[in-house]
N, C-alpha and C positions, 0 to 999 in steps of 0.2 A: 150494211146500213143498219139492219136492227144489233147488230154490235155495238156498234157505236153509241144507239138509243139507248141502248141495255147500261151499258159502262156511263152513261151521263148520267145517266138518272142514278145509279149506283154513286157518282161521285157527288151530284147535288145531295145524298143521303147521307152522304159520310163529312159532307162538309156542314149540314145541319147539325149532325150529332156532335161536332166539335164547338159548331160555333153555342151549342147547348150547356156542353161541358165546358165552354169557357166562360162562358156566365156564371155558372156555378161559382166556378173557381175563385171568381171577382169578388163575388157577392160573397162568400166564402175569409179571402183575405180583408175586406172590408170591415166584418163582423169582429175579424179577429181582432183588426187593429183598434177598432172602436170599442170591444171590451176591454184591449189592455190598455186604452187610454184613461178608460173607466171614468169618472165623476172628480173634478177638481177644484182644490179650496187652493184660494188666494189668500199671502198676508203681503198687506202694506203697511209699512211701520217704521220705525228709522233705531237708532242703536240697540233700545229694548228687545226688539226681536231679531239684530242684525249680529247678536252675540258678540258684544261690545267688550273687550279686557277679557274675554271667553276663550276657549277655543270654541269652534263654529257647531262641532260633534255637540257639545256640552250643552248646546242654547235649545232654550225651550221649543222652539220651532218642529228642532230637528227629533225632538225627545216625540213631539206630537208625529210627527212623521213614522216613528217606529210605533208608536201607540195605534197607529192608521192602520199599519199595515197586519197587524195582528188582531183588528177587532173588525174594518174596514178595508179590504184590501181593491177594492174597486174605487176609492178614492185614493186622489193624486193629491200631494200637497205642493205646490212651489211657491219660497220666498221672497220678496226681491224687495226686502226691508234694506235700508242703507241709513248709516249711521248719520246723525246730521240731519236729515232730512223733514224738512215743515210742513204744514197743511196745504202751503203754498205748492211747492214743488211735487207735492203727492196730486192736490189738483191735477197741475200738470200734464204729469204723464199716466193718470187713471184711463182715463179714454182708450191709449194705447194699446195698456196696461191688459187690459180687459179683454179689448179687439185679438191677443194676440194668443194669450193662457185662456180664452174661452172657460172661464172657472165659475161653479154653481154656485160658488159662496164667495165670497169678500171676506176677509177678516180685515176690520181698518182698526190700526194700531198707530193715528198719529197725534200730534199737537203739543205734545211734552216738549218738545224744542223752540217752539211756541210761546209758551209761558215763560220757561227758563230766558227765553230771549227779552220777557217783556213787550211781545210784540201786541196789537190789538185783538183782543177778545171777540169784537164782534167779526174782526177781517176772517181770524181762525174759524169760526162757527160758521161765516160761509162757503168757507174751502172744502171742510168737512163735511158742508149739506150739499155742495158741491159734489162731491165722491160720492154721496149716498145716493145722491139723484140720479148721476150718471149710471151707476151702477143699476139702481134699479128701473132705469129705462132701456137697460139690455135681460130686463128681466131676472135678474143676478140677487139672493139673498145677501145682507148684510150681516157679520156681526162686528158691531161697534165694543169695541176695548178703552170703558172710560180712563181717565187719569189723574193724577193729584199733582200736586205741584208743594214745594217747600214752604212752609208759612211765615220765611222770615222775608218773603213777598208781597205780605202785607195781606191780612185777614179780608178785605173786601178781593182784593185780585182773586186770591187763591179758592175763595166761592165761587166768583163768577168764571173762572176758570172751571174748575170742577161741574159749574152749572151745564154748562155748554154741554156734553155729555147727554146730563139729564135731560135738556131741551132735544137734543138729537133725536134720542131714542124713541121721546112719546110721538116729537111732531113725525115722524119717519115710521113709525111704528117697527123698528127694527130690533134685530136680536139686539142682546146688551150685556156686559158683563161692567157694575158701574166703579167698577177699582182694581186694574189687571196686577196690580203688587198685593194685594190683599193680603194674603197668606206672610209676605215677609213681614206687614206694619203688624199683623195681629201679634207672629211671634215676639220681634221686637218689643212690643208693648207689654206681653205676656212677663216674659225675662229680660229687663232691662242691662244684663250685665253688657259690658262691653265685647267680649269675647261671642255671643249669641249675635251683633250687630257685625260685628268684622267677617262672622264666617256667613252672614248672607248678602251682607253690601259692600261693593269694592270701599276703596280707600279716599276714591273720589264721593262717597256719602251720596252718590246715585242710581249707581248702575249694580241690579243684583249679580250676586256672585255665581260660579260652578254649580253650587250646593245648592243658590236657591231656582235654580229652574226646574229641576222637577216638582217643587210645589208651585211655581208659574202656571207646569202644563197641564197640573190635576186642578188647580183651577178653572185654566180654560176650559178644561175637557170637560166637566160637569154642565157646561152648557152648552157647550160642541154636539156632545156625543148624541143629544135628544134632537140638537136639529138636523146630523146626519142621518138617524131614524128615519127622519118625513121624508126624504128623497125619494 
């Protein structure tokens, strides 16, 4: 009889110290999995960021992704820009979007498909205050990537296109970058030769080239890099 006592009480000890050391354990894999998912930035965007006429390696995105991982390597980057793609349809499926990559920042890269379509200015500006709203009622920073559009659309359009942007940013108070090609209209304007124009814009006179995404992604990075700081 006291054997028996003996051996129970022995085995309720030895099944405590397991069930101790498997909590550990849990808590343990848990930790690990949630560092190496580490802190994630979202881009939504449509051809621009979808490495359009590119290969995919070559697109600024991706350029930022290896930039991450050597200065940032606790942030994630995932893209799921698609070519084509409007304010409308970025609406959409942000909700989803969001719910599913759990990512600390937003990068919104749309509306250029938008203008080029002629579609309504003020429909776009609600799409877009749409995605900021949403985003920032899951508590998610923004940064908004404004745009320009070709001015043989006609000088009032191509303001109040560009405007939209501006209005984003203040009413939202969101991060901003207010002209994500910056870099290629300076050069181009700098050295008008033709041969400076072809090696940074395709042939299609839209979509930057190979060459010109790594000054895409030291642009963005210059405003990136100080809001991944604050995290």
């Amino acid at each position: 009889m006291i054997t028996t006592i003996v051996r129970s009480i022995q085995m309720r000890g030895f099944m405590k110290r397991n069930v101790y050391f498997l909590v550990i354990l849990v808590f343990s894999l848990f930790s690990s999995i949630t560092l190496a998912q580490g802190k994630r930035i979202l881009i939504l965007g449509d051809s621009l960021s979808a490495g359009y006429g590119i290969e995919v390696e070559q697109s600024w995105p991706v350029l930022l992704e290896q930039r991450l991982s050597d200065n940032h390597p606790n942030f994630i980057l995932k893209n799921v820009s698609i070519s084509g793609q409007t304010s409308v349809e970025g609406l959409s499926q942000v909700d989803s979007l969001l719910k599913t990559h759990q990512p600390s920042l937003l990068v919104l890269e749309l509306g250029a498909n938008d203008g080029l379509r002629g579609l309504s200015i003020s429909e776009m500006k609600n799409n877009l205050a749409g995605i900021i709203q949403t985003a920032n009622d899951q508590n998610i920073e923004v940064l908004l990537l404004g745009m320009r559009i070709p001015t043989n659309y006609g000088r009032r359009y191509t303001q109040m296109f560009h405007n939209v942007y501006l209005q984003l940013a203040e009413e939202y108070n969101t991060h901003f970058i207010p002209f994500m090609l910056e870099p290629i209209l300076v050069e181009t304007q700098k050295d008008q030769k033709d041969s400076v124009k072809k090696a940074l814009i395709q042939s299609d006179g839209l979509h930057p080239t190979a060459k010109a995404q790594p000054m895409i992604m030291e642009h963005i990075w210059k405003t990136l890099n100080p809001i991944i700081q604050e995290f």
